[in-house]
C-alpha positions in Angstrom: -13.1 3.7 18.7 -9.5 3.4 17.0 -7.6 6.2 16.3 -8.3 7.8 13.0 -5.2 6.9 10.6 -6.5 8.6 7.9 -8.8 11.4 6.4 -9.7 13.9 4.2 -9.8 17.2 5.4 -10.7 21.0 4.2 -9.2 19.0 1.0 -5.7 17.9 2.3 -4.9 14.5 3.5 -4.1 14.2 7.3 -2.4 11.2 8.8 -0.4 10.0 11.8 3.0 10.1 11.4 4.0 6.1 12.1 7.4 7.1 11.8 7.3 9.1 15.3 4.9 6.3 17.6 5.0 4.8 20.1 6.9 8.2 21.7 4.6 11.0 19.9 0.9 10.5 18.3 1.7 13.0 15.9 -0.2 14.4 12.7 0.7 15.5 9.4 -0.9 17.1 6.9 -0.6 16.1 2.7 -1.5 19.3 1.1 -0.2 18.1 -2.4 0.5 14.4 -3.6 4.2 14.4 -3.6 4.4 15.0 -0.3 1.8 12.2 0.3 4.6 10.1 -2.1 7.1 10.4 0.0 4.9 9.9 2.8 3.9 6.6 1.6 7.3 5.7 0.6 9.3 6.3 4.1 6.1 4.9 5.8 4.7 7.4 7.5 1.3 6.0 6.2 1.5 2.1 5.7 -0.9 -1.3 5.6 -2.2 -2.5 2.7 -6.0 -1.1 3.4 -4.8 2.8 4.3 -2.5 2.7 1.2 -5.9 1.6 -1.4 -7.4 5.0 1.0 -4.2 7.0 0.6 -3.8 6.5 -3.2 -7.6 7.6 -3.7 -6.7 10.7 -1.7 -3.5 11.1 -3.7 -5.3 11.7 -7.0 -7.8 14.4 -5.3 -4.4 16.0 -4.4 -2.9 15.4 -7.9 -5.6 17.1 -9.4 -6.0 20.3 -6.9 -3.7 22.5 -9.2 -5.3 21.5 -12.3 -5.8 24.4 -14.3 -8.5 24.9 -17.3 -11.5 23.4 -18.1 -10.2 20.9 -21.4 -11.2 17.5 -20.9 -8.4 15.4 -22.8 -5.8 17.5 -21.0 -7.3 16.4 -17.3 -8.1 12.6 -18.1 -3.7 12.8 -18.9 -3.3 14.2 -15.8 -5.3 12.2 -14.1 -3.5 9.2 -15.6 -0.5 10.1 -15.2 -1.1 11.4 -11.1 -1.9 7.7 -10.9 1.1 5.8 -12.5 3.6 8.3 -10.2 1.7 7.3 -7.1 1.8 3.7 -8.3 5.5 3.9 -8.3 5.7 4.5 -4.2 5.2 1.0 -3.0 5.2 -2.0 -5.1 3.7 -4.6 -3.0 0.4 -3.7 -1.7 -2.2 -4.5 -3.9 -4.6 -2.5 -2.4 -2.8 0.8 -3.9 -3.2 -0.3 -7.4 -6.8 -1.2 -7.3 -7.5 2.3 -5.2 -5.8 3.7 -8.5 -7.8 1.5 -10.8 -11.0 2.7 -9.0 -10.1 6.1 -9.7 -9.2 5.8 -13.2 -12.4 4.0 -14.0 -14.2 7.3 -13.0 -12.9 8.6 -16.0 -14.0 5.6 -18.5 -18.3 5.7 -16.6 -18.3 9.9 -17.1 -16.8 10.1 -20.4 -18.0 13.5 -22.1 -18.7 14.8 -18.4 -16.7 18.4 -17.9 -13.9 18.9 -16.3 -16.0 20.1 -13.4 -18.1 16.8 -12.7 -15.3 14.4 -13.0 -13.3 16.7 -10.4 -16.8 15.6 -8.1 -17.3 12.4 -9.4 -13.5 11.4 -8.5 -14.1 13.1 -4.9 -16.7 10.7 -4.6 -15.3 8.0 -5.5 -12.5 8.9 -2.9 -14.9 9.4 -0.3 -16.5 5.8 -1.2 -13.3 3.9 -1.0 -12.5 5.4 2.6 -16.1 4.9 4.0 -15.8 1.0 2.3 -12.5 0.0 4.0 -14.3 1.3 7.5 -17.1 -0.7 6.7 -14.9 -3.9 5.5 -12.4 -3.9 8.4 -16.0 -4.2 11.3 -17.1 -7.4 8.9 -13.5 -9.1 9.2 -13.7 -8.3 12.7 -17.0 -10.1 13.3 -16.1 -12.8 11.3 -12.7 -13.3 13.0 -13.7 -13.1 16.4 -15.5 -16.3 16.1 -12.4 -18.2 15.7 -10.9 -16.7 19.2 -12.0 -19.2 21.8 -12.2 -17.8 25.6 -8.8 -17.6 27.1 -6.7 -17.3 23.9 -3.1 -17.2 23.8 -2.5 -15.4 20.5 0.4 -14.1 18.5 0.9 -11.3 15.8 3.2 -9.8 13.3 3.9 -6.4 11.9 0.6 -3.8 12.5 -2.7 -5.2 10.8 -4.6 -3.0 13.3 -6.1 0.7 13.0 -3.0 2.3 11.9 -2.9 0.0 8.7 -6.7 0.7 7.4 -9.1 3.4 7.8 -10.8 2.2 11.1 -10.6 -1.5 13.1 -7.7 -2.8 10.9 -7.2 -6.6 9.7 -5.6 -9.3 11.9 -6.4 -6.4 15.1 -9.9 -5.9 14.0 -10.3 -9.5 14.7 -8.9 -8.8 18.1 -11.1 -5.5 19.1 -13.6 -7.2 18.1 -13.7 -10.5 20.3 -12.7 -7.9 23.1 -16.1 -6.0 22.2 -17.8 -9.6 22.6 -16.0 -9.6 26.0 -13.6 -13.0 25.2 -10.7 -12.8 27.0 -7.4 -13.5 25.4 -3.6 -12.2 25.1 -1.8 -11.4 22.4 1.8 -11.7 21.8 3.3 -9.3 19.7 6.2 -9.6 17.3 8.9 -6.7 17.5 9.0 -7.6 13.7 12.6 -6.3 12.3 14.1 -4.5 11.0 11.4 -1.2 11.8 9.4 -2.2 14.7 6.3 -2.2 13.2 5.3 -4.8 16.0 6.9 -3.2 19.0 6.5 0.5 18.1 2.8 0.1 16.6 0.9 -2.8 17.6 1.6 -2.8 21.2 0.5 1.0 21.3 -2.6 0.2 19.7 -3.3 -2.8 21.7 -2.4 -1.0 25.2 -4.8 2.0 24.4 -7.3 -0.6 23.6 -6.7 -2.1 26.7 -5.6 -5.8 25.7 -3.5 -7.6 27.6 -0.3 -7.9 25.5 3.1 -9.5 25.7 6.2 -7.8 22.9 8.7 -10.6 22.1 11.6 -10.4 20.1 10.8 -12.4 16.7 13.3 -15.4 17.5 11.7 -16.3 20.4 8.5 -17.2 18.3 8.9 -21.0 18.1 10.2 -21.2 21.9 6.4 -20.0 22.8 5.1 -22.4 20.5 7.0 -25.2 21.5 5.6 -24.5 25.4 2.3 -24.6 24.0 1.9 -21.2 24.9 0.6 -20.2 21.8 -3.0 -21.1 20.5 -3.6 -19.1 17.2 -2.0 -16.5 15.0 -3.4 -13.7 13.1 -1.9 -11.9 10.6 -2.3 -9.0 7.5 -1.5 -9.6 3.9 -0.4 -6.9 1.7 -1.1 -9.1 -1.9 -3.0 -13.0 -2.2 -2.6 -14.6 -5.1 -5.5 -16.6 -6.7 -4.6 -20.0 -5.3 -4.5 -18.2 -1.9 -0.7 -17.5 -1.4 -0.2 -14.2 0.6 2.4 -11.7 0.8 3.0 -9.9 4.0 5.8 -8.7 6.5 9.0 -10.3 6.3 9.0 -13.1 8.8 4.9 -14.3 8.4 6.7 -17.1 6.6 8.7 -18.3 9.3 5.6 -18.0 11.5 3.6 -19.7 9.5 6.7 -22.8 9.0 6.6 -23.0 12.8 2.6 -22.7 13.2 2.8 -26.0 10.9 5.3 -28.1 12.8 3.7 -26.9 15.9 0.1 -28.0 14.5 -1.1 -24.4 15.6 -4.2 -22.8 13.4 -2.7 -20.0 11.1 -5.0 -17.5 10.0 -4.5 -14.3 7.4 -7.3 -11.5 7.9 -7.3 -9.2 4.9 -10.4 -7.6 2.9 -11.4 -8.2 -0.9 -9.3 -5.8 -2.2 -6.2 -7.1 -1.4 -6.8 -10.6 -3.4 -5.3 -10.5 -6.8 -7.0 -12.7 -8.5 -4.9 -11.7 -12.0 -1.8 -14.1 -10.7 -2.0 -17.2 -10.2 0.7 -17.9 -7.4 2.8 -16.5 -4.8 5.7 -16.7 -6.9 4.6 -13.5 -9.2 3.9 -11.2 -6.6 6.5 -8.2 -6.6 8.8 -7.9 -3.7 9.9 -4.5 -2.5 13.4 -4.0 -1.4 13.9 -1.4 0.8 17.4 0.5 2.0 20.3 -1.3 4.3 20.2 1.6 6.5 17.1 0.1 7.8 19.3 -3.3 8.8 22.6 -1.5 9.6 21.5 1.5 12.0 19.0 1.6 14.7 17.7 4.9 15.9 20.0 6.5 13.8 23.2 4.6 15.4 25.2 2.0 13.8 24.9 -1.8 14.4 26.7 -3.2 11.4 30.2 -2.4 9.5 28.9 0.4 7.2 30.3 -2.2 4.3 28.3 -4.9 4.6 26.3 -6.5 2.5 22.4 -6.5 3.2 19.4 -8.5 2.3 16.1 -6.3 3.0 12.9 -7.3 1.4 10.2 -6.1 3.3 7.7 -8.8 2.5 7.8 -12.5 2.0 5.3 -14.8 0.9 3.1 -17.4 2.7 2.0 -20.7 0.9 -1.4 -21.8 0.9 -0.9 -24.8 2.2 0.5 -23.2 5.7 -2.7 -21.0 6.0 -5.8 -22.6 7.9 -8.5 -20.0 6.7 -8.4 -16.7 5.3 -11.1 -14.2 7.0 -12.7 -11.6 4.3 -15.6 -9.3 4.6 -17.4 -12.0 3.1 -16.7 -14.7 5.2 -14.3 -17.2 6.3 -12.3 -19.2 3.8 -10.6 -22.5 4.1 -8.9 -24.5 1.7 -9.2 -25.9 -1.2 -8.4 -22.0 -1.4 -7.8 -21.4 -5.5 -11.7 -22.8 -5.6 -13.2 -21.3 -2.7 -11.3 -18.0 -3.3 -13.2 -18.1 -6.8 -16.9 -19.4 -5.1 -16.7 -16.4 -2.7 -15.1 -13.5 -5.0 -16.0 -14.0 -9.0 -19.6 -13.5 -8.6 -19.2 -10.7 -6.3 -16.9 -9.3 -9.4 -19.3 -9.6 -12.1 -22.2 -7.7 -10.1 
C-alpha cells in the first residue's frame, strides 16, 4: 500500500512534507487554509490529483472559523476561500475543478442552513478524496497492460503516490504491473531544477521494491539511442481538448526524442485533469516559478546571483507525440480531440 500523501484528520489536513524526502518522511499538519496555501505554493503538497484533494480540504479549512448562522454571508465566504486557494498554483487543472466541485455544493443546497451546507461541503470533500483513490487503481489496471515482461522504462517528475491520494498516475501504472508480477525497470529522471525525479520517485519506487535506475535528464536520448529504453510514462497536470498535455518541464523533450527514436509515449492522468474548455495546448497557463530554484542548490549558489533565468515549471506536449493517453476509463489513442470527446462528453452529461 503507498504511503498516504494526504488526509483529513480530527478536521486538519495532514500531508508529507515533499520538501524534506528522500532524507526525512516527515508530516505536517494544515490546521487553517493559509497555511495549506503556502503549502501548496512551496510544494510541500504537489501533483495534479493531491492538489483537486488538497483544494477540497482547503475550503473545509476556509470555513472552520466561520462564525454565525446567515446564509448569504457563508456562500461569500465560501466563494471567496475558493478564488484565494485558486491563486496558489496556476497550472493544474485538477485544483480548479476540486474548487468548482465545492462551489456547486452551494448552487444543489440552496436555502439549506448554514449548518447542512458546512456537512454537505464535508461530504463533498470526503467524495473527491475517496474518487481520486478509486481513479488512480483503474489507470493502474489499465496501464499495466501496455508494460510487456521485461520492460525497460523511463519517467519524469513524480506521478506516483506522493502526487494523488493513493497509487498515483504514470507510477500507478508501474505498481500495478508489479502486482501482476511483470518484471520491468524503470529509469528515473532527476528532473531539474527540484528533483522531483531523484528526491521523490526513486523513494517511492525503492520502498516499493522496483528495480530503478536515476539518470540525470541529458542523458535521456543517449539510453534511447542504445535502445535501452522501451516505453515512457508520464503525469499531466492540464490536457487540452485536442489531447495536448501540460506537465513537468522537460516531458517535451522526452516526448521529441521518444518520436525520433520511434519509442511508445504514453501520459497516464485521470478525468479530471482533461480540460475540455480549451481547445489546444497553446491556452494552457504556464506557471513561473523563482530563479532561486535555478541559481542555488541546497541552499548554495551555482550561478552569478545576476543572471538572468528562465523557470517555467511546466511545458506542453503535442498530441501528435503522445501514443495513448490512459484514463480511468480506458485507453485512448489518437485521433485524440474525437476520442477524447467519445470517451468523456457522455460521461459529462450523466
Amino acid at each position: 500500500m503507498p504511503v498516504p500523501t494526504i488526509s483529513w484528520v480530527n478536521g486538519n489536513v495532514k500531508i508529507i512534507d515533499q520538501t524534506k524526502l528522500p532524507h526525512k518522511l516527515k508530516y505536517m499538519t494544515c490546521r487553517d487554509v493559509k497555511t495549506l496555501w503556502k503549502a501548496i505554493k512551496n510544494l510541500s503538497v504537489r501533483g495534479a490529483p493531491a492538489l483537486g484533494v488538497s483544494a477540497a480540504f482547503g475550503v473545509l479549512l476556509g470555513i472552520k472559523p466561520f462564525k454565525g448562522n446567515n446564509v448569504k454571508i457563508f456562500i461569500k465566504h465560501v466563494h471567496k476561500t475558493c478564488d484565494y486557494i485558486g491563486t496558489s498554483r496556476p497550472t493544474a487543472v485538477n485544483l480548479f475543478n476540486a474548487l468548482d466541485q465545492m462551489r456547486a455544493v452551494l448552487s444543489r443546497h440552496s436555502g439549506r442552513s448554514v449548518a447542512e451546507l458546512r456537512k454537505q461541503l464535508k461530504k463533498e470533500a470526503m467524495s473527491i478524496y475517496q474518487q481520486d483513490r478509486k481513479v488512480c487503481r483503474r489507470m493502474g489496471d489499465f496501464g499495466a497492460r501496455l508494460i510487456k515482461a521485461n520492460s525497460r522504462i523511463m519517467t519524469v517528475c513524480n506521478a506516483g503516490a506522493l502526487a494523488t491520494a493513493d497509487y498515483g498516475t504514470a507510477l500507478g501504472v508501474m505498481y500495478s504491473a508489479k502486482k501482476r508480477k511483470k518484471k520491468f525497470k524503470v529509469y528515473a529522471c532527476e528532473t531539474r531544477p527540484l528533483l522531483q525525479g531523484a528526491r521523490l520517485t526513486t523513494w517511492e519506487l525503492l520502498r516499493a521494491k522496483i528495480d530503478t535506475t536515476l539518470i540525470c535528464d541529458n542523458m535521456a536520448a543517449s539510453l534511447m539511442k542504445q535502445r535501452k529504453i522501451d516505453a515512457i510514462f508520464a503525469g499531466a497536470d492540464r490536457i487540452a481538448a485536442n489531447g495536448d498535455a501540460a506537465n513537468k518541464i522537460g516531458t517535451y523533450n522526452l516526448a521529441v526524442l521518444a518520436k525520433y527514436h520511434k519509442i511508445p509515449f504514453y501520459i497516464v492522468a485521470p478525468r479530471s485533469t482533461f480540460d475540455m474548455g480549451i481547445r489546444s495546448g497553446k491556452q494552457i497557463p504556464i506557471e513561473q516559478r523563482g530563479k532561486e530554484e535555478v541559481t542555488s542548490f541546497g541552499g548554495r549558489p551555482t550561478a552569478p546571483k545576476d543572471v538572468k533565468v528562465y523557470n517555467p515549471a511546466f511545458d506542453v506536449t503535442d498530441s501528435k507525440l503522445i501514443t495513448a493517453i490512459v484514463t480511468e476509463e480506458g485507453i485512448i489513442r489518437p485521433p485524440f480531440s474525437a476520442n477524447i470527446k467519445k470517451k468523456f462528453l457522455p460521461l459529462r452529461k450523466s
